[in-house]
Backbone as JSON, one array per atom type, in Angstrom:
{
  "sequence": "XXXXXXXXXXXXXXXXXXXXXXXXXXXXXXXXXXXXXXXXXXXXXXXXXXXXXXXXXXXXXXXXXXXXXXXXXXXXXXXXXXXXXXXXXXXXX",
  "N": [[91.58, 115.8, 64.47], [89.42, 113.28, 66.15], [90.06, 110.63, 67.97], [89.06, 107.29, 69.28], [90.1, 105.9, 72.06], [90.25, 103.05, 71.55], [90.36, 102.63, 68.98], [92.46, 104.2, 68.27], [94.34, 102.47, 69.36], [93.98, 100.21, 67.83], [95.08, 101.45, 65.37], [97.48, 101.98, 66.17], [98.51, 99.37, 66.26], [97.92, 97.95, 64.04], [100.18, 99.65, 62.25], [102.14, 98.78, 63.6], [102.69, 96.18, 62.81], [102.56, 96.68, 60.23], [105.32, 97.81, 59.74], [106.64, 96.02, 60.92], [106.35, 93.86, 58.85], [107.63, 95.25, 57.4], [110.23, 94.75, 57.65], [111.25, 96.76, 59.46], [113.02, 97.04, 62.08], [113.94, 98.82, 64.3], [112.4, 101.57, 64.33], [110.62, 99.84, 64.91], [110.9, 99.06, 67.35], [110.9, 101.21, 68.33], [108.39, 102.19, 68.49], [106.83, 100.5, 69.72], [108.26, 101.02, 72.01], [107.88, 103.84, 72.65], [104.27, 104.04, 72.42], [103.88, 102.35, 74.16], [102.03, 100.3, 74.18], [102.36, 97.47, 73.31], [104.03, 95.16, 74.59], [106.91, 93.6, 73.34], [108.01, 90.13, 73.89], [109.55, 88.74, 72.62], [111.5, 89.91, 71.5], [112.4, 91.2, 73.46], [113.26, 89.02, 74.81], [114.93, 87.83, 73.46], [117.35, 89.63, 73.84], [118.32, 89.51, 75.97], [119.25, 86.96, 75.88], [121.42, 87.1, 74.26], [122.77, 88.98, 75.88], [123.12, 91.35, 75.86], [122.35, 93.94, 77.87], [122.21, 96.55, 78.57], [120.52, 97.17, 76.33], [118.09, 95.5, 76.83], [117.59, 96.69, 79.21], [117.32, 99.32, 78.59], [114.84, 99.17, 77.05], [112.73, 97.91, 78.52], [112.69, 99.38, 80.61], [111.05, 101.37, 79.32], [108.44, 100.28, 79.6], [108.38, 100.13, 82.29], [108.91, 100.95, 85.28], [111.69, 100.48, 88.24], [110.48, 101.08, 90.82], [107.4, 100.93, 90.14], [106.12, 98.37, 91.25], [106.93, 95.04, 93.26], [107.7, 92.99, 91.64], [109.27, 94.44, 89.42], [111.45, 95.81, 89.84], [112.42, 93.34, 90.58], [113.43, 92.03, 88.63], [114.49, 94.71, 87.52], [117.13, 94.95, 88.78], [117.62, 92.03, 88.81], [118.57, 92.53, 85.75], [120.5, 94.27, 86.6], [122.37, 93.32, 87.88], [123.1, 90.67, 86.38], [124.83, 92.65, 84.57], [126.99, 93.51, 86.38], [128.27, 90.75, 86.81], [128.75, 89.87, 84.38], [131.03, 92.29, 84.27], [132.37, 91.57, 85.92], [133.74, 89.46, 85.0], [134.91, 89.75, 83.0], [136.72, 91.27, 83.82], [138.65, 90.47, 85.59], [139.74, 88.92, 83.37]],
  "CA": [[90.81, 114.58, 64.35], [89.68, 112.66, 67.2], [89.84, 109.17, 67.73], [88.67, 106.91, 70.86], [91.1, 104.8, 72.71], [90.35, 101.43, 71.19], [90.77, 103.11, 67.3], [93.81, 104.34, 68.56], [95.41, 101.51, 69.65], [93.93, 99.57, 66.54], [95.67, 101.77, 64.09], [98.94, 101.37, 66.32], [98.81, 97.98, 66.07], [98.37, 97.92, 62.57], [101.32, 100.1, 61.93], [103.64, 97.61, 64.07], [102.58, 94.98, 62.04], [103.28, 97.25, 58.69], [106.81, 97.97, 60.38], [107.53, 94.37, 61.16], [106.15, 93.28, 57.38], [108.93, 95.88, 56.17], [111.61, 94.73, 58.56], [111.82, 97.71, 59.88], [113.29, 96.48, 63.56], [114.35, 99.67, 64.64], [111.07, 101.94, 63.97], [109.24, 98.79, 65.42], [111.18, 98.61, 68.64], [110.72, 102.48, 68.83], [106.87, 102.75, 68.68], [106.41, 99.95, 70.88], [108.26, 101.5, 73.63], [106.62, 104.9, 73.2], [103.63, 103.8, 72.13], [103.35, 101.42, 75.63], [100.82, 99.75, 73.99], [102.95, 95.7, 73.02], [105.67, 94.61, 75.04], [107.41, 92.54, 72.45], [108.73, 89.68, 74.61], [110.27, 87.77, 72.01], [112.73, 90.88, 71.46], [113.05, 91.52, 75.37], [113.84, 87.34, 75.66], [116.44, 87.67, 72.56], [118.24, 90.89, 74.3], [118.8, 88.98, 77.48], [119.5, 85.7, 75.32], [122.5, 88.04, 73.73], [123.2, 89.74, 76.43], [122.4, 92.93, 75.52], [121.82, 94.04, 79.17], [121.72, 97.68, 78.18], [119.31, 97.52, 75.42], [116.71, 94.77, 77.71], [117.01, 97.52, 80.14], [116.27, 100.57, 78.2], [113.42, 98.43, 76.44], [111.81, 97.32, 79.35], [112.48, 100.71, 81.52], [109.85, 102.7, 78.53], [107.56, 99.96, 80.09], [108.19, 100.22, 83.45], [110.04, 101.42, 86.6], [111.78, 99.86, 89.54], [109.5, 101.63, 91.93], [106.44, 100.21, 90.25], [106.18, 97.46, 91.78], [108.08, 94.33, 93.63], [108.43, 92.45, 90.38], [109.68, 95.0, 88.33], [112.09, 95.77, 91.01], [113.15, 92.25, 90.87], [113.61, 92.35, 87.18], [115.76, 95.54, 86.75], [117.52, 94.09, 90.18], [118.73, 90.67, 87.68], [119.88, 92.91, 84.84], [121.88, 94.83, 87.12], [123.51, 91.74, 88.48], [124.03, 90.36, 85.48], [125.66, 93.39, 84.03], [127.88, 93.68, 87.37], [128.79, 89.52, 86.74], [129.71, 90.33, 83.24], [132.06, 93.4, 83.89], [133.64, 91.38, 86.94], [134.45, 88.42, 84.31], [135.68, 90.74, 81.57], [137.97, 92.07, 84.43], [139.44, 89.41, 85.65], [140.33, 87.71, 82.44]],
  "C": [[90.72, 113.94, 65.74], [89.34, 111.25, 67.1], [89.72, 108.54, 69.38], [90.22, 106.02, 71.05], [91.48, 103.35, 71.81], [90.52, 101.66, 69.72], [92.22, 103.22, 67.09], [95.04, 103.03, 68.88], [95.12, 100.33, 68.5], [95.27, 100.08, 65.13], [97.33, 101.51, 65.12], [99.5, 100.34, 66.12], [98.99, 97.35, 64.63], [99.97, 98.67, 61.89], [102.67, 99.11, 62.3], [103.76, 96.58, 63.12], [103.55, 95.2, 60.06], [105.08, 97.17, 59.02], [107.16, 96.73, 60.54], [107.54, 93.45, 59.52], [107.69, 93.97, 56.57], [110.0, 95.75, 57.01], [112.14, 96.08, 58.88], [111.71, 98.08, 61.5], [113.24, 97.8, 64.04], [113.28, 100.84, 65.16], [109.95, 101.07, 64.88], [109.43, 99.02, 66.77], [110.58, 100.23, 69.1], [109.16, 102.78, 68.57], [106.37, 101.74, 69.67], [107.3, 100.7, 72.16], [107.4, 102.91, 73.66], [105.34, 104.8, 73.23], [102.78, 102.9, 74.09], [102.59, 100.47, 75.18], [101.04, 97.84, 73.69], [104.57, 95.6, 73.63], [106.06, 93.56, 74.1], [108.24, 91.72, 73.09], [109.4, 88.84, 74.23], [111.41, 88.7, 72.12], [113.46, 90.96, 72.64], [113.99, 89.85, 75.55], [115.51, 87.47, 74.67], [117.34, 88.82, 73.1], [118.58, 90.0, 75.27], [119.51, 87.32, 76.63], [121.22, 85.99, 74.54], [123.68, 88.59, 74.82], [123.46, 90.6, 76.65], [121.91, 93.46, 76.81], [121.18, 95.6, 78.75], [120.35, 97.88, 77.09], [118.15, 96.76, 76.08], [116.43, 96.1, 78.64], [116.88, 98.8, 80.08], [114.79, 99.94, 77.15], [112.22, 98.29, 77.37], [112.15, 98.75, 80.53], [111.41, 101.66, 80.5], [108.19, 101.6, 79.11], [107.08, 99.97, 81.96], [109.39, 100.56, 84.37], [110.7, 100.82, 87.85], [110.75, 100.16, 90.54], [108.58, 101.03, 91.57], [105.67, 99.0, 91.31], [107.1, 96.04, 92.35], [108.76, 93.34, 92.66], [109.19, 93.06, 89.43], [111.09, 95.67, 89.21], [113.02, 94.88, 90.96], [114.02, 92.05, 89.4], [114.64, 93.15, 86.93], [117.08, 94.76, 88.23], [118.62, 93.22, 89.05], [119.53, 91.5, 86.74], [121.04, 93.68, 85.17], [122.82, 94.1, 87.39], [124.17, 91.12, 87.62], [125.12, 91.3, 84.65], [126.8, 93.6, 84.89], [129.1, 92.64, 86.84], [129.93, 89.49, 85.14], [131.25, 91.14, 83.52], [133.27, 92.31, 85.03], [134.45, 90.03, 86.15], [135.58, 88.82, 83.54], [136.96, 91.65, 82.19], [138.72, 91.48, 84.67], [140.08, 88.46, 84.3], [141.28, 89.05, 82.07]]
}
């Protein structure tokens, strides 16, 4: 079957939506990162709001790369720092 670009990313979008109607987080988070097609930045804000460093920064590495560019750069950059700041708290105590 072939389908154009803009069909394609219709029916993806519909599916996220099905997936988020059936709470099914997991499934959701995993077609938006392969998919590329919705950065979900409520999820990305609540991972960093958690502290979830690892999961913001395999979430947001299926969207993008340090090398990209100087913002994205700056970006994985913070969660490294904060994951550093963490471990050096959690050591010291």
């Amino acid at each position: 079957m072939c389908v154009d670009e803009k069909t394609y990313k219709n029916l993806i979008i519909l599916v996220m939506k099905f997936l988020e109607e059936e709470n099914c987080k997991e499934s959701l988070q995993a077609l938006e990162r392969e998919s590329k097609i919705f950065f979900n930045m409520n999820y990305f804000g609540e991972t960093i709001i958690n502290g979830d460093w690892e999961k913001a920064e395999k979430y947001l590495s299926a969207f993008t790369k340090p090398d990209d560019n100087t913002f994205s750069r700056k970006l994985f950059f913070e969660l490294q720092k904060q994951k550093y700041c963490e471990a050096l708290l959690r050591y010291k105590l």
